[in-house]
N, CA, C and O of each residue as an XYZ file, in Angstrom:
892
protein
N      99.975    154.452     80.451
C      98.747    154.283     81.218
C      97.734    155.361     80.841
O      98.054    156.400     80.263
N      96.134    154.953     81.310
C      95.500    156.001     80.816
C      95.233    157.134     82.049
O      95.860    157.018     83.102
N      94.246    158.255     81.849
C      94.008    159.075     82.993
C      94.134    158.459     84.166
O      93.651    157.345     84.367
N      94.760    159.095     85.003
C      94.639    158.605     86.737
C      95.561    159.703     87.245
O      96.780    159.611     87.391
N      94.579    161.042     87.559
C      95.855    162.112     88.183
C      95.457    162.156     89.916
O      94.584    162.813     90.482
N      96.348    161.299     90.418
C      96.009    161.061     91.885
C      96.445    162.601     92.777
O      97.511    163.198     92.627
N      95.573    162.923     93.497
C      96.098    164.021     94.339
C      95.979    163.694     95.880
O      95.050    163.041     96.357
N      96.934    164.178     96.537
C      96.681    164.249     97.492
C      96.744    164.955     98.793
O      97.665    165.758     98.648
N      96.377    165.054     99.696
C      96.282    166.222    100.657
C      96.224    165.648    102.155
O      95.978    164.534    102.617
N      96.577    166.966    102.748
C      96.232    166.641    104.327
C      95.119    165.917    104.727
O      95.289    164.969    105.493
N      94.178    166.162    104.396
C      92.884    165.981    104.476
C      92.126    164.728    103.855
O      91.504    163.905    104.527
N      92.277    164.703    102.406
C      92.224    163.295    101.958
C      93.116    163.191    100.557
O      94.050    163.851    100.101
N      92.125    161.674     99.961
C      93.256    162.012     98.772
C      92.144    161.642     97.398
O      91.475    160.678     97.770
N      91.871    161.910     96.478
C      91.183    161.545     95.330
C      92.099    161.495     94.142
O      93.299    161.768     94.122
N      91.106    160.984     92.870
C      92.164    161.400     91.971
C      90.752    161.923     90.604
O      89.524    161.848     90.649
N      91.534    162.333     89.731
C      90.565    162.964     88.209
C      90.550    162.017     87.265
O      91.541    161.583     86.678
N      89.360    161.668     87.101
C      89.428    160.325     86.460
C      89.987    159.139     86.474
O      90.315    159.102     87.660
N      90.252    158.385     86.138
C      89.965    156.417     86.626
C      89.865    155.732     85.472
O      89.115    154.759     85.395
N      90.816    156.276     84.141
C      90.604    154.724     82.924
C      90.987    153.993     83.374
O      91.228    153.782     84.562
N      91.197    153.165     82.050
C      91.300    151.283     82.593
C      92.410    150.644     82.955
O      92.354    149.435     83.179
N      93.643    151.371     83.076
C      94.544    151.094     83.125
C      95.018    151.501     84.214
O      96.193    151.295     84.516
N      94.031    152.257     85.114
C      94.301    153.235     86.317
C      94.730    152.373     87.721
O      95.521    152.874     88.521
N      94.061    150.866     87.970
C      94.413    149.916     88.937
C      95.433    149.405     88.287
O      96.184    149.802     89.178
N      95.832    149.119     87.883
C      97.156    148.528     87.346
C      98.558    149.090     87.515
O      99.648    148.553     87.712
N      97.968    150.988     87.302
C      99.143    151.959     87.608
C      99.241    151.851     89.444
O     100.299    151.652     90.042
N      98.188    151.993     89.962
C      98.047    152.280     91.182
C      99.209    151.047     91.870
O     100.176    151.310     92.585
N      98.886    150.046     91.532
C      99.400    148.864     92.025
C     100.803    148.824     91.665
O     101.617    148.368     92.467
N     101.194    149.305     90.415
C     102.704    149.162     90.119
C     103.377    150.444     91.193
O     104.582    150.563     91.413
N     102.664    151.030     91.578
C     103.395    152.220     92.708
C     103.031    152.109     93.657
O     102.764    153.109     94.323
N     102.817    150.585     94.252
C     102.385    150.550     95.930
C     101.345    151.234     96.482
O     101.275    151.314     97.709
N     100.371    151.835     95.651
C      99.468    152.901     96.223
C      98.117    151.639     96.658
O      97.612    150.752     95.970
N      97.938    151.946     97.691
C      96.778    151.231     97.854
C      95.282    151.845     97.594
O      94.786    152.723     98.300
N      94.550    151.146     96.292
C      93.354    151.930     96.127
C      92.355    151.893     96.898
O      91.270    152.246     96.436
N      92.458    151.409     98.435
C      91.506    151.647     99.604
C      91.808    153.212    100.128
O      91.192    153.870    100.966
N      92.945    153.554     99.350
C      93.166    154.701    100.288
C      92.820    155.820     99.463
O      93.556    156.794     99.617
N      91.975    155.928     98.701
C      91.236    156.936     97.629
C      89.821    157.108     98.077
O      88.822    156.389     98.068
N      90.190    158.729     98.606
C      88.161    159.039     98.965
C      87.274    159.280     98.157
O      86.099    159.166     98.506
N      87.691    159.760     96.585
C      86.887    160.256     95.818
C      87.395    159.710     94.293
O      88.337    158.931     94.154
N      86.565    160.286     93.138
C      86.556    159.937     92.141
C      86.155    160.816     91.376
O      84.964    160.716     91.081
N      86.927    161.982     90.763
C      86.229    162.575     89.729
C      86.180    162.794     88.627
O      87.121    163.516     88.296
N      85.128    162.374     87.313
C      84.922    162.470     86.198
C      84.889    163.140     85.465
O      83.815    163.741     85.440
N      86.021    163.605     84.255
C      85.472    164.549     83.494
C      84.723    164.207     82.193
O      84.389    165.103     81.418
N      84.459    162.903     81.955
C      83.798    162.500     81.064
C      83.722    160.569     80.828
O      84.453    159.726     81.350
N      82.925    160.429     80.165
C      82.619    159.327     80.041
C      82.995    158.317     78.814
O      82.256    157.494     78.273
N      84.158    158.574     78.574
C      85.222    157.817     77.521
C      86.016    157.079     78.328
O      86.640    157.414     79.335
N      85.891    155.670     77.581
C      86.647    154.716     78.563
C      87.903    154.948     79.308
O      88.205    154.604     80.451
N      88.609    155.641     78.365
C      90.121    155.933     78.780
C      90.073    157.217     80.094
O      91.040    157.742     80.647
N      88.782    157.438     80.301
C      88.944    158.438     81.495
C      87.889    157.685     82.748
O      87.743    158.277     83.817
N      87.262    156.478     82.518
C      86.835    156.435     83.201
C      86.200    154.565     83.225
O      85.199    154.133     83.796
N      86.807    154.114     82.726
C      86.248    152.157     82.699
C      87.498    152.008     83.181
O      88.184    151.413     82.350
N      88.328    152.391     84.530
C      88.608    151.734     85.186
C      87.948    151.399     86.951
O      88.235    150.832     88.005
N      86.807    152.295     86.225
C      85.914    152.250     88.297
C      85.386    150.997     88.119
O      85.413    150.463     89.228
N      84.787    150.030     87.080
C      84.498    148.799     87.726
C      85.915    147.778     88.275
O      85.909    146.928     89.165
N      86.723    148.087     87.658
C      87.791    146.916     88.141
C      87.646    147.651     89.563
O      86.956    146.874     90.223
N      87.978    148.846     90.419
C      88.391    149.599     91.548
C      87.323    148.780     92.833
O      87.488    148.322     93.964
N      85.897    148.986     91.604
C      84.734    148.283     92.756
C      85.068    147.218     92.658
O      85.471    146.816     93.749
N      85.133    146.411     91.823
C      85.263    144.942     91.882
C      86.215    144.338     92.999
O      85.852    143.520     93.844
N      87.860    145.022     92.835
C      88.734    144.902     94.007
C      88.059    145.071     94.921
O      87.556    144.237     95.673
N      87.977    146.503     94.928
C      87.385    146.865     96.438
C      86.136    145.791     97.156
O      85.796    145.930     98.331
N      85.669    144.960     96.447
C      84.473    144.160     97.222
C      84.884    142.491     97.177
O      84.371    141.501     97.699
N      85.881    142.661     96.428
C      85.925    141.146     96.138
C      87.644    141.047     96.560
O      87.882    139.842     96.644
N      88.312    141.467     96.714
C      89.500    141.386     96.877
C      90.619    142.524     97.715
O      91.743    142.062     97.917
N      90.359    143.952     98.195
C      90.800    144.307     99.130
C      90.113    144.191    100.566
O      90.564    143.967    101.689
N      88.824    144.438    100.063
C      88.130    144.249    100.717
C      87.608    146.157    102.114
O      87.601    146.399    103.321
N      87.329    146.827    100.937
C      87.400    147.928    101.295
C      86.315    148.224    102.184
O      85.168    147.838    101.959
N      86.728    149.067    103.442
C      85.735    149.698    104.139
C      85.675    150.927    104.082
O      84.505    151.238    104.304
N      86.240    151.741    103.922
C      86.133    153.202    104.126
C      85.108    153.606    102.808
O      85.179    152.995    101.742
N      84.331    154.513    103.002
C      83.363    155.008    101.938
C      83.939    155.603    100.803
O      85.022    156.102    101.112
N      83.677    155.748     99.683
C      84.146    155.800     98.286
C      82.760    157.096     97.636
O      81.537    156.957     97.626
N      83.454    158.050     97.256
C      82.559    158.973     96.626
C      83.031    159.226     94.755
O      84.160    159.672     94.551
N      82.347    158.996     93.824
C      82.450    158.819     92.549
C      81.629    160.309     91.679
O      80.400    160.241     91.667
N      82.101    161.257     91.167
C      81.143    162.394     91.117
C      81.812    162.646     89.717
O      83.030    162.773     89.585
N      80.815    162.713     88.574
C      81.002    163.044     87.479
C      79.639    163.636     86.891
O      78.933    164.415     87.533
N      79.287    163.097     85.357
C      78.176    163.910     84.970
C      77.182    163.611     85.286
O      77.210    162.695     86.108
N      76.045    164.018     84.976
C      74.524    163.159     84.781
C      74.637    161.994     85.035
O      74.769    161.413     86.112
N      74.571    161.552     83.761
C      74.854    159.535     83.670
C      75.705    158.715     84.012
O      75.750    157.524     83.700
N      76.718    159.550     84.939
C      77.798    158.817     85.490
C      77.252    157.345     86.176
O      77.715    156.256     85.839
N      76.345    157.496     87.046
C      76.494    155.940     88.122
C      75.555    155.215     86.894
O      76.005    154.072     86.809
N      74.244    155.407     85.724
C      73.988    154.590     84.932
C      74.943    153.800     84.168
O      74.760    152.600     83.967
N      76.131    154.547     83.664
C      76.201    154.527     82.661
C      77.622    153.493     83.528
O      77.869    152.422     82.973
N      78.370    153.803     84.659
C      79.271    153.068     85.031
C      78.514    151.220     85.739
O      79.183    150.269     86.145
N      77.211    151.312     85.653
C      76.682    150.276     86.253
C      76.440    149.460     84.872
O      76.249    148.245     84.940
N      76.445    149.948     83.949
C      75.809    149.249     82.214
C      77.365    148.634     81.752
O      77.575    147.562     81.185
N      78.482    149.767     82.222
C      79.785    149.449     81.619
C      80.274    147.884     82.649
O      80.622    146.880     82.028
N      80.243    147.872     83.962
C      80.031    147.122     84.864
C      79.759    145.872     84.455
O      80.517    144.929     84.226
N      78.483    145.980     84.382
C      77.599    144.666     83.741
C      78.344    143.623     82.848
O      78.631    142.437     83.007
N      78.588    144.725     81.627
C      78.913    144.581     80.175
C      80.438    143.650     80.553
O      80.596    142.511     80.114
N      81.453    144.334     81.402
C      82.675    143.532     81.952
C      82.232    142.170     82.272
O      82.318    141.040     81.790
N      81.661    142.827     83.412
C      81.516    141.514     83.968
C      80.021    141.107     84.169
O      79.422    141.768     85.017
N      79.303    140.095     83.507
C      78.029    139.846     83.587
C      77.957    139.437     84.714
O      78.961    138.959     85.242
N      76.587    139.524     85.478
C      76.187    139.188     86.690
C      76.699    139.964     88.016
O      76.088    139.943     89.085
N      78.108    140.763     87.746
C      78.674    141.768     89.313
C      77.366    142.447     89.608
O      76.660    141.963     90.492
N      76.959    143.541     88.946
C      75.768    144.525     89.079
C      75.184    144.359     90.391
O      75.008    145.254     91.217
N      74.966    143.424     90.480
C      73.559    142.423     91.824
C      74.779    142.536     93.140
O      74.370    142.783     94.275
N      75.842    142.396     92.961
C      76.516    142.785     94.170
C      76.841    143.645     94.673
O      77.206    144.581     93.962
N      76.896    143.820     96.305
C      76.782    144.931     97.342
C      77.487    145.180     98.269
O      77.560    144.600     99.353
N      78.467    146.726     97.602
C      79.383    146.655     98.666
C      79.415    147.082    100.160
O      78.662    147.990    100.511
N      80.395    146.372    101.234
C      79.848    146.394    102.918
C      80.513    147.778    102.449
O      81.466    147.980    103.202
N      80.404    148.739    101.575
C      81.270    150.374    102.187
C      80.205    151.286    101.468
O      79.389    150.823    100.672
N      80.269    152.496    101.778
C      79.099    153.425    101.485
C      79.867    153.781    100.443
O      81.045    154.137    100.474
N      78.748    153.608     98.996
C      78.747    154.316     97.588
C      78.356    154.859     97.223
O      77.360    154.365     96.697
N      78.479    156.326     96.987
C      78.293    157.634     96.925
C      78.470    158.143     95.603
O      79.600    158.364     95.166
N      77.056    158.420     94.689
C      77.167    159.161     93.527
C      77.171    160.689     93.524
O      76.119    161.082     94.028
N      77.864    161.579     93.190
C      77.189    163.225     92.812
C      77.439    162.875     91.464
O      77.866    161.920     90.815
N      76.783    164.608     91.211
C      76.930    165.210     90.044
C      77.321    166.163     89.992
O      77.075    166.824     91.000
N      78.107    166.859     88.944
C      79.395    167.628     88.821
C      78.409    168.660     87.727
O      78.632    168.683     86.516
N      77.431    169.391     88.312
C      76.909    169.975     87.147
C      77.788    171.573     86.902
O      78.363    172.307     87.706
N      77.568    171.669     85.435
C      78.199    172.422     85.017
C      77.710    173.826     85.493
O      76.536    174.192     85.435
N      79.088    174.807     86.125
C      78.822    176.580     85.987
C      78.279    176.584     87.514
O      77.589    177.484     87.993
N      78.699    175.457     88.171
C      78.246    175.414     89.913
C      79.188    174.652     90.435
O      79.831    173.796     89.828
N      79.322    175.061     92.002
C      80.215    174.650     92.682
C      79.718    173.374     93.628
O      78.829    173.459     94.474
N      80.487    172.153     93.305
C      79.724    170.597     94.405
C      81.214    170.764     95.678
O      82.436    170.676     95.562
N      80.115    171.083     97.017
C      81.106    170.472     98.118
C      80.662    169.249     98.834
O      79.609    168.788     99.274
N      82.195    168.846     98.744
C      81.967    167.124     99.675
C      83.885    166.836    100.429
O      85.063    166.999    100.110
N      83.309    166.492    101.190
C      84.433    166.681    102.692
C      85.083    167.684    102.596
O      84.354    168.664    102.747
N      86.437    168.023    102.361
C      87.502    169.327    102.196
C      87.320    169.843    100.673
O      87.880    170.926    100.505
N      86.556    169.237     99.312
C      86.852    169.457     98.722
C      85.515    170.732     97.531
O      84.297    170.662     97.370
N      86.438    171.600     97.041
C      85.357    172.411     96.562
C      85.306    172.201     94.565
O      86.211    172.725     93.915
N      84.510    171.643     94.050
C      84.712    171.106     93.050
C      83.936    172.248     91.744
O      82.762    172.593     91.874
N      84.562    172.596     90.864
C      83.670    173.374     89.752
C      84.074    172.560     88.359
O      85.065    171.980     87.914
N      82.743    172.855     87.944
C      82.966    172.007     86.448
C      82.368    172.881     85.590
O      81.424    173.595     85.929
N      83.130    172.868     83.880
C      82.150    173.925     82.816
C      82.380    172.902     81.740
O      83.282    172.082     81.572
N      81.073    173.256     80.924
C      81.106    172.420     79.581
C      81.935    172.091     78.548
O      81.771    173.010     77.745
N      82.646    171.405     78.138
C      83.828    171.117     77.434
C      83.305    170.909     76.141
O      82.108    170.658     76.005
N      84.147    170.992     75.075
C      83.892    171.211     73.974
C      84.583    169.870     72.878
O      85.359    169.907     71.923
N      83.799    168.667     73.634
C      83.953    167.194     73.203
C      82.816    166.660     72.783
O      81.716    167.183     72.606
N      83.342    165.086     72.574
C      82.277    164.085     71.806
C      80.864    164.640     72.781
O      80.957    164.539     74.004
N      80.025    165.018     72.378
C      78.295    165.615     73.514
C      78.352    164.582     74.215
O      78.786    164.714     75.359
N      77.873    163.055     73.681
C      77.705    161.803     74.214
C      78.099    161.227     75.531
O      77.427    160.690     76.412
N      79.855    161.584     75.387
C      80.156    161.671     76.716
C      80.327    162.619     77.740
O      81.241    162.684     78.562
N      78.942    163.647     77.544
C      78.939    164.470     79.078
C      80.564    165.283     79.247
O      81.163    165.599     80.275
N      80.827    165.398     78.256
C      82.213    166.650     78.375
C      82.603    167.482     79.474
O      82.021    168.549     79.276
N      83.330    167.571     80.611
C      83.642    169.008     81.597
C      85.308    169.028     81.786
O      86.023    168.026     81.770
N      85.746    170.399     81.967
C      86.443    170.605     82.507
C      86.503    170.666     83.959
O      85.576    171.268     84.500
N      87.218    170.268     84.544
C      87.188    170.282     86.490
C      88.071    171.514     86.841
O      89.111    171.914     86.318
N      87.485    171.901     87.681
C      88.818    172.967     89.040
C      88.201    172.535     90.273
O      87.022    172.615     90.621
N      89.369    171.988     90.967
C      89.195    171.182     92.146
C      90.404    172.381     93.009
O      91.559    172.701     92.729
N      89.342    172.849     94.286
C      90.140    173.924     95.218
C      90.261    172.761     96.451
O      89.215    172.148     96.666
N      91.584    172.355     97.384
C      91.589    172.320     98.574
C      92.707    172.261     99.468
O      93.666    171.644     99.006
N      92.863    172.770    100.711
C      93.710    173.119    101.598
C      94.363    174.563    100.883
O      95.556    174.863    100.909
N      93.504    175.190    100.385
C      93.662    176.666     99.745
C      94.605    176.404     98.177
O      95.083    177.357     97.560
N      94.712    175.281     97.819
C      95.418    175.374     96.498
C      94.085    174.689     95.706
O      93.075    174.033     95.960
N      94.936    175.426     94.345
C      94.062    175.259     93.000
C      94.123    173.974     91.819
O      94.904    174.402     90.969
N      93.792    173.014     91.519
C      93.892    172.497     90.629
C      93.021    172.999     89.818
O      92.001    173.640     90.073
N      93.697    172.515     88.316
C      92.529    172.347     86.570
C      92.747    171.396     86.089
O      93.762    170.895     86.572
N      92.191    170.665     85.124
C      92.138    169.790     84.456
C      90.947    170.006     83.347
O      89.719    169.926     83.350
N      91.974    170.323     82.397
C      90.520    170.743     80.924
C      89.940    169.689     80.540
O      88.961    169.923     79.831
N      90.245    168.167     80.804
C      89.721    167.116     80.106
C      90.327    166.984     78.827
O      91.437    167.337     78.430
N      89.042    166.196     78.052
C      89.151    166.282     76.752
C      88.424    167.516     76.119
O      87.258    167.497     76.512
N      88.693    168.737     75.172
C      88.317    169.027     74.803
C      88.699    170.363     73.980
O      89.894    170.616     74.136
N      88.163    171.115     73.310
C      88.759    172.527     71.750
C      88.924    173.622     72.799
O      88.438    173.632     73.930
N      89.498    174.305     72.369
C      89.672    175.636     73.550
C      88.475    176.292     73.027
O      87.906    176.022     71.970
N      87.999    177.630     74.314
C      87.317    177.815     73.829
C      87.398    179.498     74.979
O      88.081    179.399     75.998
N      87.006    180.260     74.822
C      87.295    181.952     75.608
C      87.210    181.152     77.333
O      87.964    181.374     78.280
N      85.979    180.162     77.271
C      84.931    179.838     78.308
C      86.450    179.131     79.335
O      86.978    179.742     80.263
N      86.854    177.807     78.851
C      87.697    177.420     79.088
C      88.843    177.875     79.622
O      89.435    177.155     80.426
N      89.562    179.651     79.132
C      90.835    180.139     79.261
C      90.474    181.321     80.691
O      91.251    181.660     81.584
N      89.030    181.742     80.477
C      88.602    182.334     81.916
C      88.657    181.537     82.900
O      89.006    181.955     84.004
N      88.298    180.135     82.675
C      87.844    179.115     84.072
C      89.143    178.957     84.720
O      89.260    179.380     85.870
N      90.556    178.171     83.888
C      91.560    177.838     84.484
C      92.644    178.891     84.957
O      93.659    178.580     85.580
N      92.291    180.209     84.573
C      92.735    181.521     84.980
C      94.054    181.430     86.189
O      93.538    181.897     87.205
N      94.615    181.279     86.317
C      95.580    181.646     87.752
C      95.680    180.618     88.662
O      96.113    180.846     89.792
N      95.256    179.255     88.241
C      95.714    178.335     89.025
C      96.893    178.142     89.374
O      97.916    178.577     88.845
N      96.729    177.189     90.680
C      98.134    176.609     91.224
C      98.647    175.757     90.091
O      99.728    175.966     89.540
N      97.686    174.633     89.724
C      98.424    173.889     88.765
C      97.514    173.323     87.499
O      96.619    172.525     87.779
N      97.683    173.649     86.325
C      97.046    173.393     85.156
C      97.393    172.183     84.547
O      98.470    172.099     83.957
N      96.421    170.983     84.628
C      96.687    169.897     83.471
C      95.979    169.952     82.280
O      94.752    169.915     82.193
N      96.998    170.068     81.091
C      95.755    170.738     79.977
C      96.348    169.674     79.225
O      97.565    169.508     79.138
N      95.268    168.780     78.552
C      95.673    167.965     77.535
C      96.180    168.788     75.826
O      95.628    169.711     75.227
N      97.093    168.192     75.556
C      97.865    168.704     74.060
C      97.869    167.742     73.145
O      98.841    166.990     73.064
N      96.920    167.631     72.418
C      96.659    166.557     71.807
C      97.655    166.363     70.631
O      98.345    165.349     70.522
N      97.681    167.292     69.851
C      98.217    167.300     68.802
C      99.579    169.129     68.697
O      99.533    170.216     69.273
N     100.466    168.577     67.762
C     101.694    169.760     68.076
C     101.018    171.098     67.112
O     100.924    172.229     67.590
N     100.600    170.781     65.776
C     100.565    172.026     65.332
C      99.349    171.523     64.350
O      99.322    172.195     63.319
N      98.307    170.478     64.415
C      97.526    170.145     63.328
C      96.048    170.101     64.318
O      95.717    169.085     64.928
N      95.329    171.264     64.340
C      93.970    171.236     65.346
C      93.476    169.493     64.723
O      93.794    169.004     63.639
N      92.767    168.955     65.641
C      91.913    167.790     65.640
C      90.798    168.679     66.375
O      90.975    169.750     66.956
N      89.430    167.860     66.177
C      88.163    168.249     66.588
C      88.335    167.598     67.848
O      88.833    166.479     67.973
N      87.768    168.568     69.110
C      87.181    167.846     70.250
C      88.187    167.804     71.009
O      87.941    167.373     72.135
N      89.729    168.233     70.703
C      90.616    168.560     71.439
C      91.696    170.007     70.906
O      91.858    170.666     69.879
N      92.390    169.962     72.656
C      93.332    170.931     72.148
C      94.779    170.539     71.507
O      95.414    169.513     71.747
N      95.159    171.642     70.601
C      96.532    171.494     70.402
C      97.489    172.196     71.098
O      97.217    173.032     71.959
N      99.202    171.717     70.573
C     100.186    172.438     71.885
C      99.697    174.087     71.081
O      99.062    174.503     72.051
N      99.611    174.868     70.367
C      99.072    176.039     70.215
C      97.870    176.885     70.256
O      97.333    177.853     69.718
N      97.701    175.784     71.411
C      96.000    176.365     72.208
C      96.388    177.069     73.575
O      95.846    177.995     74.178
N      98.113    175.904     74.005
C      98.315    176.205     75.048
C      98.777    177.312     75.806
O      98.673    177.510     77.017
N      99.447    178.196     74.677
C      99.985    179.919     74.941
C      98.485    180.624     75.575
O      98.780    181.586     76.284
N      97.201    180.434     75.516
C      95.849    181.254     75.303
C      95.642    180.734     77.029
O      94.724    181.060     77.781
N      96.758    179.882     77.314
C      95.731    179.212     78.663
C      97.006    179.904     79.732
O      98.178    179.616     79.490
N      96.679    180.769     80.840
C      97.416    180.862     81.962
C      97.234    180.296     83.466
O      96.180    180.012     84.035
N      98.375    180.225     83.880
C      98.271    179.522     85.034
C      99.460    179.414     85.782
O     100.430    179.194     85.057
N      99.730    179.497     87.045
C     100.736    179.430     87.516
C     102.013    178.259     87.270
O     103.232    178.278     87.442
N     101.509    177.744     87.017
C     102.164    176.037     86.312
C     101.263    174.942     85.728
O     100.333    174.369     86.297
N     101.816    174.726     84.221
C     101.274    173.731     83.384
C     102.174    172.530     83.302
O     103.364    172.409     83.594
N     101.167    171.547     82.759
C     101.903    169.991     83.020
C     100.906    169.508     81.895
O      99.720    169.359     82.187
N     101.398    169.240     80.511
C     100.749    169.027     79.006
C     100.525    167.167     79.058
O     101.455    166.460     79.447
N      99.050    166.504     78.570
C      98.723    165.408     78.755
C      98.187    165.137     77.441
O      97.648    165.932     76.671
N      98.464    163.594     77.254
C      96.839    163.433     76.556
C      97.735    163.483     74.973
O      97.095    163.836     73.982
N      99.054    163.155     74.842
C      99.760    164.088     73.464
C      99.623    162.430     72.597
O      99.565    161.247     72.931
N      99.620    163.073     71.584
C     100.033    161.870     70.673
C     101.284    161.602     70.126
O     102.203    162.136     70.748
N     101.676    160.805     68.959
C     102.927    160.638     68.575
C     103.613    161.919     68.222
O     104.649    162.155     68.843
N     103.328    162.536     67.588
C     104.115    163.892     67.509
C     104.466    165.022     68.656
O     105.199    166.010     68.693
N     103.737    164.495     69.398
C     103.723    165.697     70.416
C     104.847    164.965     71.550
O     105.701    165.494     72.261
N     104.371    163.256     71.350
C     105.375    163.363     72.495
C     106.972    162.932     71.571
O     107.968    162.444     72.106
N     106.850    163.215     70.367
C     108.644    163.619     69.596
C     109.124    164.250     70.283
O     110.290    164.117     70.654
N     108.097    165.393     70.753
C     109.111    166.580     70.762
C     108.848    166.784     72.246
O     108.985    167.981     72.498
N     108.519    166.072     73.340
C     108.702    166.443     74.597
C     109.915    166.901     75.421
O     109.913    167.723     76.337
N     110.724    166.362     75.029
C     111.710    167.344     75.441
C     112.263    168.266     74.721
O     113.455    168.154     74.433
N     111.537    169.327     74.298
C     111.393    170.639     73.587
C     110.818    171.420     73.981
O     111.179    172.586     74.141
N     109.615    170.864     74.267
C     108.583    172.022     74.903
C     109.170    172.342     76.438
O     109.735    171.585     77.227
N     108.828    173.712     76.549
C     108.930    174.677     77.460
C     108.267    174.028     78.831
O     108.859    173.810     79.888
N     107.207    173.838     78.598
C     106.228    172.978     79.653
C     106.565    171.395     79.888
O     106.888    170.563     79.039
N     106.399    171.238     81.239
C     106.498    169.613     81.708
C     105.404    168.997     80.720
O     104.406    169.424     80.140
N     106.274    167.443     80.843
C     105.218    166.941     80.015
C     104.773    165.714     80.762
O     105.593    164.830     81.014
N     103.710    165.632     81.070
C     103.275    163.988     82.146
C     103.974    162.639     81.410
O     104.232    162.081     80.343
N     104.038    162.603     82.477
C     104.358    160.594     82.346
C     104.425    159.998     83.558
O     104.736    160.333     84.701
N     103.840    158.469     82.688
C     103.367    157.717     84.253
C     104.361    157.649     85.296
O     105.510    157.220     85.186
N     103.677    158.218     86.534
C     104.590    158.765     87.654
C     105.196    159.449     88.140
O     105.895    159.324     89.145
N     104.879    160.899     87.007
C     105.386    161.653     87.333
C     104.565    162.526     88.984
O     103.350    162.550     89.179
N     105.691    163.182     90.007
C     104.870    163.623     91.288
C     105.244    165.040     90.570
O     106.059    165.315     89.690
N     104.394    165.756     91.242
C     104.232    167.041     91.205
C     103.888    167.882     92.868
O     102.954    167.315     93.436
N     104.435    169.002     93.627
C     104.147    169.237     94.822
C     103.531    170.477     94.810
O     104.125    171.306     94.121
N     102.255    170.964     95.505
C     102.042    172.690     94.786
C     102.002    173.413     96.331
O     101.868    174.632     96.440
């Protein structure tokens, strides 16, 4: 499956990104996606984020969601998810959901609050096009990270500093690719606990090798 790191809390529950494959996961684990308050973007590559029209689409046409829905990513997030929208499905656009839809923006090197949650984002070092960030999402006093997609960089290894829990994508085992990290980016990054994403064929050879957890769909984590 693609991105969908669901969290959840006393308070509410969101998850970090939403590819396309993200309702499909939700559903194979009984999770009901009415019960998601938020949505946050770290970029605008399908695989992190063309699964919010299927989510709206359910949600208006088939769960039939009431509770309000907040979606907060870059700049062009609500354009650019209303064009992707369209493009699915011609003619949805014009429809209006009975639940309150709520865009922010996740601007970079500042902190966005919305209900319990305290959100920071910094510029990632990906495709420009898609609006690149890393997230640190603080709430009920614990820390999440999530680097996204993107190259390490000093900026990056200050931000995720001492978290509760680090999701750092490992793209590749020992051969840098542009626009992401490799597993030997990951020694430079500290944190109270890492959980490696995002790997390709080589990386996930050797998952049960590496020192660090390695995600897979379904895996829970408690912090």
């Amino acid at each position: 499956m693609q991105t969908c790191i669901l969290v959840s809390t006393a308070a509410m529950r969101f998850t970090i990104d939403f590819g396309a494959t993200s309702l499909v996961g939700l559903r194979q684990r009984n999770i009901d996606p009415n019960s998601i308050d938020a949505v946050l973007l770290t970029h605008l590559h399908g695989d992190h984020c063309a699964g919010i029209p299927f989510l709206l689409l359910d949600a208006v046409l088939g769960s039939r969601r009431e509770r309000p829905l907040t979606i907060a990513g870059p700049r062009s997030t609500q354009r650019h998810l209303n064009d992707l929208q369209e493009s699915l499905f011609p003619g949805s656009s014009g429809m209006k959901p009975a639940f309150a839809l709520n865009f922010r923006e996740l601007v970079h090197d500042a902190c966005t609050t919305f209900d319990s949650l305290e959100v920071r984002a910094i510029a990632a070092r990906h495709t420009p096009q898609a609006e690149p960030s890393a997230l640190k999402v603080t709430s009920a006093g614990k820390t999440i990270a999530y680097t996204g997609d993107g190259e390490y960089t000093d900026a990056l290894s200050e931000f995720v500093h001492g978290v509760d829990l680090l999701i750092a994508e490992s793209y590749s085992y020992d051969k840098p690719i542009p626009g992401h990290l490799n597993y030997e980016d990951i020694d430079r990054l500290q944190a109270k606990r890492i959980v490696l994403t995002h790997m390709n064929a080589g990386m996930l050879a050797r998952a049960d090798t590496l020192a660090q957890v390695c995600a897979y769909d379904g895996l829970e984590i408690e912090i």
